[in-house]
N, C-alpha and C positions, 0 to 999 in steps of 0.2 A: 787282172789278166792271169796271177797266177794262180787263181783259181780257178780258171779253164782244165788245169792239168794238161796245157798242151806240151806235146813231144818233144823233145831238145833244145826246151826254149826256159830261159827263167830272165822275167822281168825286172826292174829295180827301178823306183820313181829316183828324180833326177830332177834338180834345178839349176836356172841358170840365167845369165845373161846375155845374151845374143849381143855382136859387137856390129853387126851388118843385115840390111833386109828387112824388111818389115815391124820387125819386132826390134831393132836394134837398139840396145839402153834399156827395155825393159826385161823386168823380172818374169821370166817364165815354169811353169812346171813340167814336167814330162817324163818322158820313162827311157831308161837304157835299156836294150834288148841283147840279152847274153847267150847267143847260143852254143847252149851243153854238151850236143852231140849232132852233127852237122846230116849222119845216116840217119837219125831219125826225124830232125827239125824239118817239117814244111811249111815254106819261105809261103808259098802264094796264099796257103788256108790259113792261117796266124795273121799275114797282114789285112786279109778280109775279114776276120773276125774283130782284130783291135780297129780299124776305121770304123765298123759296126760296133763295138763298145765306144771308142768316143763318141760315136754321133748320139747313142740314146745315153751318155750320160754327161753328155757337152748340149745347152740347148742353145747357144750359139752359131755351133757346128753348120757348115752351110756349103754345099759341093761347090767347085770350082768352073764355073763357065769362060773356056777360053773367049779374048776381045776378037782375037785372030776370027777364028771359025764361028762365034755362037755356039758350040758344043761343049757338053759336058765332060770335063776331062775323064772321068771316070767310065762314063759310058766309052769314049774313045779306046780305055785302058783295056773296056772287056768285051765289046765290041756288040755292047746291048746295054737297055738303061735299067736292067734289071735291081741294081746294086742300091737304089735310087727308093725303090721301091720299101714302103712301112716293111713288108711283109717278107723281105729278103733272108732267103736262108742259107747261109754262106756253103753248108755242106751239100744242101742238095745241088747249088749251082753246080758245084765243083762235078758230084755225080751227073747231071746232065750236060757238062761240057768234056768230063771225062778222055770219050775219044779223041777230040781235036786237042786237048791236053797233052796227050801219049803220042799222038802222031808227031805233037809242037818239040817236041822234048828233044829227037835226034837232032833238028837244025840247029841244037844250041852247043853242043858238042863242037864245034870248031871256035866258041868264045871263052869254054873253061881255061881257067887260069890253070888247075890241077886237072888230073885227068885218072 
């Protein structure tokens, strides 16, 4: 991932043990996520593109179908199954969801912790 060169973000592999959940007792791999500089880090494009790198280099990897609904958590998350898709391109989503992005953005302003 940090060879992405993405913006205020620097990776570091990470193992461990998990004491609860799924995995709990076994030996796991995974990655600490440090971010560098918080004005330039974007949260949403960094986490679509590392789900999109584990998945084409995890052949395991396998989306999450809620028991509840039948639906795909992921599709739920972005509100289409595009994500789902061989052919997903993390930046053009972003550009074709853009507007509703920038509109989405003011109603979060009453949950920042900083301001």
């Amino acid at each position: 991932m940090n060879a992405k060169n993405l913006p205020g973000v620097f990776f570091r592999e990470t193992d461990f043990v998990p004491t609860f959940d799924r995995y709990a007792g076994e030996y796991c791999r995974g990655l600490q996520i440090h971010i560098t500089d918080c004005e330039q880090f974007q949260s949403f494009r960094t986490g679509l593109l590392l789900i999109q790198y584990i998945r084409s280099t995890h052949e395991e990897f396998a989306f999450h179908r809620s028991q509840k609904t039948g639906l795909y958590t992921m599709d739920r998350l972005l509100g289409k199954d595009d994500f789902r898709r061989d052919d997903f391109d993390p930046d053009q989503f972003i550009a074709a969801e853009a507007e509703k992005i920038t509109a989405f953005v003011p109603s979060l302003k009453p949950y920042y912790l900083y301001h």
